[in-house]
PDB file of N, CA, C and O in Angstrom:
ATOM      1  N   UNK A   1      59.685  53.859  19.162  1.00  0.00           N
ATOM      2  CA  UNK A   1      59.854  53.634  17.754  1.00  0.00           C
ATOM      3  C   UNK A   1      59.905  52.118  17.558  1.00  0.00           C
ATOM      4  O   UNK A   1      60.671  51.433  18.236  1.00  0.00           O
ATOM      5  N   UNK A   2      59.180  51.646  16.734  1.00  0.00           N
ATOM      6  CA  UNK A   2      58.934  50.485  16.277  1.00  0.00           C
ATOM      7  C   UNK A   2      59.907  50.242  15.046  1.00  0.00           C
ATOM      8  O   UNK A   2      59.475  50.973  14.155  1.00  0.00           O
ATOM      9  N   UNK A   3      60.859  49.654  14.650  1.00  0.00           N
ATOM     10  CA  UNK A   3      61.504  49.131  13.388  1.00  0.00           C
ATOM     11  C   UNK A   3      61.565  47.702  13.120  1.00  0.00           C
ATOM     12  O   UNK A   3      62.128  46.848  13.805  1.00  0.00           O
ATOM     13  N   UNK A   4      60.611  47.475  11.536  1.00  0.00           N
ATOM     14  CA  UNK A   4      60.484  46.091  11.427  1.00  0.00           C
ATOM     15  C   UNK A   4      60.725  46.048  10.036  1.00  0.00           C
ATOM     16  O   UNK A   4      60.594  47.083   9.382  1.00  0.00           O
ATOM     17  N   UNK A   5      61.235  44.432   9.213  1.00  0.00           N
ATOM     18  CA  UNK A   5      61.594  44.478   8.045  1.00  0.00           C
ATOM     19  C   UNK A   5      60.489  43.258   7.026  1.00  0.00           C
ATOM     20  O   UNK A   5      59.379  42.918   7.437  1.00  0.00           O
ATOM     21  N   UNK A   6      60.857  42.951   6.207  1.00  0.00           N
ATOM     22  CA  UNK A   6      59.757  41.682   5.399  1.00  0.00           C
ATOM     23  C   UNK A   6      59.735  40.458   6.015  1.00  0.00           C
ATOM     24  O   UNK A   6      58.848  39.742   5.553  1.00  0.00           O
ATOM     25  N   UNK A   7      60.660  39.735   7.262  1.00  0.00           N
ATOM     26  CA  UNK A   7      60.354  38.630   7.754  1.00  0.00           C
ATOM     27  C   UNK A   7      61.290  38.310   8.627  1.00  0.00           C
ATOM     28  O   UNK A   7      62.250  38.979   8.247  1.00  0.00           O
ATOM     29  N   UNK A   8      61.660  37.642   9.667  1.00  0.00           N
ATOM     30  CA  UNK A   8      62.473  37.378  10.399  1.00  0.00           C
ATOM     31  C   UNK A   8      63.921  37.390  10.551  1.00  0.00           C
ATOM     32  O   UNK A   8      64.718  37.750  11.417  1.00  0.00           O
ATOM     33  N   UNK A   9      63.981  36.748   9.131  1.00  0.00           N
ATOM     34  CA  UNK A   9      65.634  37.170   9.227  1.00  0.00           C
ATOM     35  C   UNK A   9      66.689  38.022   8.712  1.00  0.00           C
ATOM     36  O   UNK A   9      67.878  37.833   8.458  1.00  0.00           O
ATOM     37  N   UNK A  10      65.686  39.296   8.611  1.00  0.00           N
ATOM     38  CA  UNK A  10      66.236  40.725   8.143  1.00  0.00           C
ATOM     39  C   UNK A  10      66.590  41.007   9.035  1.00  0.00           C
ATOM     40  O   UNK A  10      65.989  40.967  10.108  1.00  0.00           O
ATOM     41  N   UNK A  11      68.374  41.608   8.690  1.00  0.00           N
ATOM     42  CA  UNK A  11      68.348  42.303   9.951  1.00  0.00           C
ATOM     43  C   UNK A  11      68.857  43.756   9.734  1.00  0.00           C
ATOM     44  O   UNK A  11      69.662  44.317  10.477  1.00  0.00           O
ATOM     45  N   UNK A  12      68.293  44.293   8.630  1.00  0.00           N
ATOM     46  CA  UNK A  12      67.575  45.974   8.585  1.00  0.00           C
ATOM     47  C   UNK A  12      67.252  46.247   9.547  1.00  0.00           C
ATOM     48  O   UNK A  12      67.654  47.368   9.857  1.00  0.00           O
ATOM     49  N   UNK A  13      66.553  45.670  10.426  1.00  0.00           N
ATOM     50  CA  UNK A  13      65.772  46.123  11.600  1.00  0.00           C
ATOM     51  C   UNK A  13      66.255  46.219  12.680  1.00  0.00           C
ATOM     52  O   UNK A  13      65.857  47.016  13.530  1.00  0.00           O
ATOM     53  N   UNK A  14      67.446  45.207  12.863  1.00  0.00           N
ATOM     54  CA  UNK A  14      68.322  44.956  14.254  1.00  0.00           C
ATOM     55  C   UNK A  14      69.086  46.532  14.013  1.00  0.00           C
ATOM     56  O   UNK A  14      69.268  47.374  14.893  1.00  0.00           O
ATOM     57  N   UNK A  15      69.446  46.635  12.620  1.00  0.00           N
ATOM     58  CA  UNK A  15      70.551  47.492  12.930  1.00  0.00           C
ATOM     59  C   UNK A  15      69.870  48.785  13.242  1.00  0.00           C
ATOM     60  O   UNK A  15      70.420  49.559  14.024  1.00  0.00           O
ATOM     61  N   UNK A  16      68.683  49.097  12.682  1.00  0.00           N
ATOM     62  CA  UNK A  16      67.882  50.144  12.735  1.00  0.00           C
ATOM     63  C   UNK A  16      67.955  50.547  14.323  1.00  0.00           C
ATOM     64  O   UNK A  16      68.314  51.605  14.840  1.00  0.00           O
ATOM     65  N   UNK A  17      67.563  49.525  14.818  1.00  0.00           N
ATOM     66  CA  UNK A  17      67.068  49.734  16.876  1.00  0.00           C
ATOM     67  C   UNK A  17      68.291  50.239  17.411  1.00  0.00           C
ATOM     68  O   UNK A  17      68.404  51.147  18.233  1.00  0.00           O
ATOM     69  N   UNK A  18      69.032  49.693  16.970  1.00  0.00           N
ATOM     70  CA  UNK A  18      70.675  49.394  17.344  1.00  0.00           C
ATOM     71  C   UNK A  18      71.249  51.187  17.270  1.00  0.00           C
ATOM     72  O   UNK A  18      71.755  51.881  18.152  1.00  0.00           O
ATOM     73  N   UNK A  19      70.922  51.490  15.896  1.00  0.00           N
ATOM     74  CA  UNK A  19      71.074  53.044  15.633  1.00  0.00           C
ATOM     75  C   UNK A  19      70.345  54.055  16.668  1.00  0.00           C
ATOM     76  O   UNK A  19      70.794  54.978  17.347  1.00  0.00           O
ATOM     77  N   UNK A  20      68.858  53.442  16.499  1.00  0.00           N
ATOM     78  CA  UNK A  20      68.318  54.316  17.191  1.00  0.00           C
ATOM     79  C   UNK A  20      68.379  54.504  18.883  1.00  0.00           C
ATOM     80  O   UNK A  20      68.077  55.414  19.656  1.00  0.00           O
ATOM     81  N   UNK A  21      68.811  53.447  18.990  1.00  0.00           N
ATOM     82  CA  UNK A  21      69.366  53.651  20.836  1.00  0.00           C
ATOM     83  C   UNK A  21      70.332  54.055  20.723  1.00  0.00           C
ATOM     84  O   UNK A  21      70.357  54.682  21.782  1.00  0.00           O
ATOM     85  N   UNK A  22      71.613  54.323  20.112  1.00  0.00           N
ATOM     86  CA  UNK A  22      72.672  55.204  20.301  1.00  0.00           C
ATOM     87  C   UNK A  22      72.271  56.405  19.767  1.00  0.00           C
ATOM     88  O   UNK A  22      73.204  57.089  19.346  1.00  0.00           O
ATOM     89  N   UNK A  23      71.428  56.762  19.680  1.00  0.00           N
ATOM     90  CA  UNK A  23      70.699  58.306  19.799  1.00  0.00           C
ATOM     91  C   UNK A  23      69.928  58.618  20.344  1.00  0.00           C
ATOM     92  O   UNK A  23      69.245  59.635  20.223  1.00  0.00           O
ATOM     93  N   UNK A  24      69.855  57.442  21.380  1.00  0.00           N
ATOM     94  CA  UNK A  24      68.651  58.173  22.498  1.00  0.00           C
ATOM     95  C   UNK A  24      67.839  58.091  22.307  1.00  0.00           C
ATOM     96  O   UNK A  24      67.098  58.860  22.919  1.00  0.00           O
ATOM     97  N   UNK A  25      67.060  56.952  21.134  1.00  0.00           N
ATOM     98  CA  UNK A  25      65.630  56.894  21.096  1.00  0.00           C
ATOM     99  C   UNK A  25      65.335  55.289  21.421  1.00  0.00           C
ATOM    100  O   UNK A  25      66.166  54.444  21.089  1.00  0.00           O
ATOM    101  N   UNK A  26      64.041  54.908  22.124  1.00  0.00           N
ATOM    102  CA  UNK A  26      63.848  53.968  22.577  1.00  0.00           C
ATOM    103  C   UNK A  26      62.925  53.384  21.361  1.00  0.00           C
ATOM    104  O   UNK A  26      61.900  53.825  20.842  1.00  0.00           O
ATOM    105  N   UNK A  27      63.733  52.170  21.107  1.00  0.00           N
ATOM    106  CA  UNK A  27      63.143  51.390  20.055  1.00  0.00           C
ATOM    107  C   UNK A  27      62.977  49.954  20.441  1.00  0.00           C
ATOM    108  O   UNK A  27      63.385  49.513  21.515  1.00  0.00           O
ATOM    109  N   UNK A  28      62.400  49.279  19.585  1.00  0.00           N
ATOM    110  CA  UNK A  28      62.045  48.061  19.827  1.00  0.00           C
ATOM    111  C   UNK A  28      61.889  47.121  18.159  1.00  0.00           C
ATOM    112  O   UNK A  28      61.157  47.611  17.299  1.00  0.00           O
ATOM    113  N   UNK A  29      62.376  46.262  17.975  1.00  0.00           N
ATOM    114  CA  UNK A  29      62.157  45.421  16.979  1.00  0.00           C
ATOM    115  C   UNK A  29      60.772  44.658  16.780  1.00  0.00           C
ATOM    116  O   UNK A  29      60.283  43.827  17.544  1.00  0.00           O
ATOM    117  N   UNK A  30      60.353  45.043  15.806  1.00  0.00           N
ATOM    118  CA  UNK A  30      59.009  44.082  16.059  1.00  0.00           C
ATOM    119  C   UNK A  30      59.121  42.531  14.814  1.00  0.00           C
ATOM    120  O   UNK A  30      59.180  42.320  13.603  1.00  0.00           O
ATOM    121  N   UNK A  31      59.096  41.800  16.073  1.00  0.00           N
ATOM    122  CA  UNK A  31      59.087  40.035  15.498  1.00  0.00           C
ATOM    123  C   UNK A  31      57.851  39.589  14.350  1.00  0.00           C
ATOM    124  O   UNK A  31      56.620  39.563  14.364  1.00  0.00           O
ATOM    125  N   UNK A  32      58.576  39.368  13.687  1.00  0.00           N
ATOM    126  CA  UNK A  32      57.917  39.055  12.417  1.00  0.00           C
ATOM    127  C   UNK A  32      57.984  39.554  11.235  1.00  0.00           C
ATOM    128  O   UNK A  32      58.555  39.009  10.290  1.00  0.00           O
ATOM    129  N   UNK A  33      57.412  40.616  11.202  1.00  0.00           N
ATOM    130  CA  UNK A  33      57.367  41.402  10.070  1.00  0.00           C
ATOM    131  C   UNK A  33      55.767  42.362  10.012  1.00  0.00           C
ATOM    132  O   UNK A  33      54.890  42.094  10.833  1.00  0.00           O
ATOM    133  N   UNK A  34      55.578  43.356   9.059  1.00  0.00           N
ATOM    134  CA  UNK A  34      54.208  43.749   8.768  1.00  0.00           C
ATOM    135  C   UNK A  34      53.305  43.086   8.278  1.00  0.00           C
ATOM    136  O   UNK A  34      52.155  43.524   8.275  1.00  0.00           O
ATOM    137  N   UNK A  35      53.595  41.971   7.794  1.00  0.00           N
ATOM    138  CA  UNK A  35      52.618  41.347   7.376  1.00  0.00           C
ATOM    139  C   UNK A  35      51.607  40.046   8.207  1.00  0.00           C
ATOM    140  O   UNK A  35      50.458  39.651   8.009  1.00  0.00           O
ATOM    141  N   UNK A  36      52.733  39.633   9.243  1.00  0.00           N
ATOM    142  CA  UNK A  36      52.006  39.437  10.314  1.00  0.00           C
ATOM    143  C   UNK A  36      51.034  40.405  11.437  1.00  0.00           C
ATOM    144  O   UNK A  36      50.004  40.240  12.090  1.00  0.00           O
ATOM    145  N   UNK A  37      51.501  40.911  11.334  1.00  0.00           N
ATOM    146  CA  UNK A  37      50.876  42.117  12.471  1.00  0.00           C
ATOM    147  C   UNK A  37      49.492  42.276  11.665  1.00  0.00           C
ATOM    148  O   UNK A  37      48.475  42.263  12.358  1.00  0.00           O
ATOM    149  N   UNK A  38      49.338  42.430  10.208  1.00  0.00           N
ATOM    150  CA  UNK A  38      48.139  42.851   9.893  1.00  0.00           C
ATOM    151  C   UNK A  38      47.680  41.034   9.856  1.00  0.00           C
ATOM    152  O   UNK A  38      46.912  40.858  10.802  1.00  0.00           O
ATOM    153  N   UNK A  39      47.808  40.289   9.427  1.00  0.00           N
ATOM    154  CA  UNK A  39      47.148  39.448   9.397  1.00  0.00           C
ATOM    155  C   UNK A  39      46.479  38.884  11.146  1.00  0.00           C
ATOM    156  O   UNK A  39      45.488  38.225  11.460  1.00  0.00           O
ATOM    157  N   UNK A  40      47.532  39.497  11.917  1.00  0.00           N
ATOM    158  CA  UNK A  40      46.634  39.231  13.214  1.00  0.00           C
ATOM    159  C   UNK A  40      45.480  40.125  13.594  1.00  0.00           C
ATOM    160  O   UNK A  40      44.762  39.968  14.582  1.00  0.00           O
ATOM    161  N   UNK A  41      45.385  41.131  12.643  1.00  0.00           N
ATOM    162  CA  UNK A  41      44.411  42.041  12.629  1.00  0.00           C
ATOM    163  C   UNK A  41      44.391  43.154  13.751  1.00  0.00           C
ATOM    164  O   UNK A  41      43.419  43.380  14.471  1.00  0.00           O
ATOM    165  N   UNK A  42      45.516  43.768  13.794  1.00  0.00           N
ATOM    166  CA  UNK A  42      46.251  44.618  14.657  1.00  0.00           C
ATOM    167  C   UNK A  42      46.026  45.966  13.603  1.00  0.00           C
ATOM    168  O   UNK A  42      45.822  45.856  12.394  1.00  0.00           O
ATOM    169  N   UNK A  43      46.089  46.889  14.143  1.00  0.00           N
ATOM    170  CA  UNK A  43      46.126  48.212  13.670  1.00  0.00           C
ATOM    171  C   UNK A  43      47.315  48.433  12.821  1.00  0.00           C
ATOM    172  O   UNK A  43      48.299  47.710  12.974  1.00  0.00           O
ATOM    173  N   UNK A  44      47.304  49.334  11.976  1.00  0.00           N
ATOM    174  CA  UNK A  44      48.299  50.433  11.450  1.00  0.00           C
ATOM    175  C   UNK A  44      48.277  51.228  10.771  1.00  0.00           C
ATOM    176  O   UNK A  44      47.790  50.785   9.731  1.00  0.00           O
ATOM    177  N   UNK A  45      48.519  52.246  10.667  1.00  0.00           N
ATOM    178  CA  UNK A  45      48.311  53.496  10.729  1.00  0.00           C
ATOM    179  C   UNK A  45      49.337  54.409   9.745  1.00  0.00           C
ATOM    180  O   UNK A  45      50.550  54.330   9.941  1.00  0.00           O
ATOM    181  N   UNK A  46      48.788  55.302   8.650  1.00  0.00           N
ATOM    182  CA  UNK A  46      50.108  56.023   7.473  1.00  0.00           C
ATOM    183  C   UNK A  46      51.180  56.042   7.719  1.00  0.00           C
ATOM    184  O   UNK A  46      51.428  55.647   8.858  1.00  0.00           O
ATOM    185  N   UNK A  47      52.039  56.356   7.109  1.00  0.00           N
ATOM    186  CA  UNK A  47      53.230  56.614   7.691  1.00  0.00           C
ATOM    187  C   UNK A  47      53.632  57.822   6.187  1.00  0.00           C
ATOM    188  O   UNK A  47      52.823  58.155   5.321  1.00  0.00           O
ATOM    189  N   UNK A  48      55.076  58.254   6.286  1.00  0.00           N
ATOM    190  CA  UNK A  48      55.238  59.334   5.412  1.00  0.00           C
ATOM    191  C   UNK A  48      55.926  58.889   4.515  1.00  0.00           C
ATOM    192  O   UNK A  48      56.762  57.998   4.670  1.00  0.00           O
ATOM    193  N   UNK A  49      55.622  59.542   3.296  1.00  0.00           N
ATOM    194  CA  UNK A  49      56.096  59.024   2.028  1.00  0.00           C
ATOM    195  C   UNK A  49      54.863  58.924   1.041  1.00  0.00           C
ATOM    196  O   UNK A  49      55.023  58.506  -0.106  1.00  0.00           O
TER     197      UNK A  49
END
């Protein structure tokens, strides 16, 4: 599980990983934000909602 927020110094996201490893799921913070990731021209893919 990937959890990321609008820019670096959100930390929505820390706490998110933080949650999700005390339930046993392996997460990871991703540095930056979404809007880097697409501007490096990286994939992504729907999500729900």
């Amino acid at each position: 599980m990937v959890a990321y927020c609008r820019g670096p110094y959100c930390v929505m996201a820390s706490t998110a990983v933080a949650q999700l490893r005390e339930a046993g799921i392996t997460a990871v913070r991703l540095e930056g934000g979404l809007p880097e990731w697409r501007a490096a021209g990286r994939p992504v893919a729907g999500g729900v909602g």
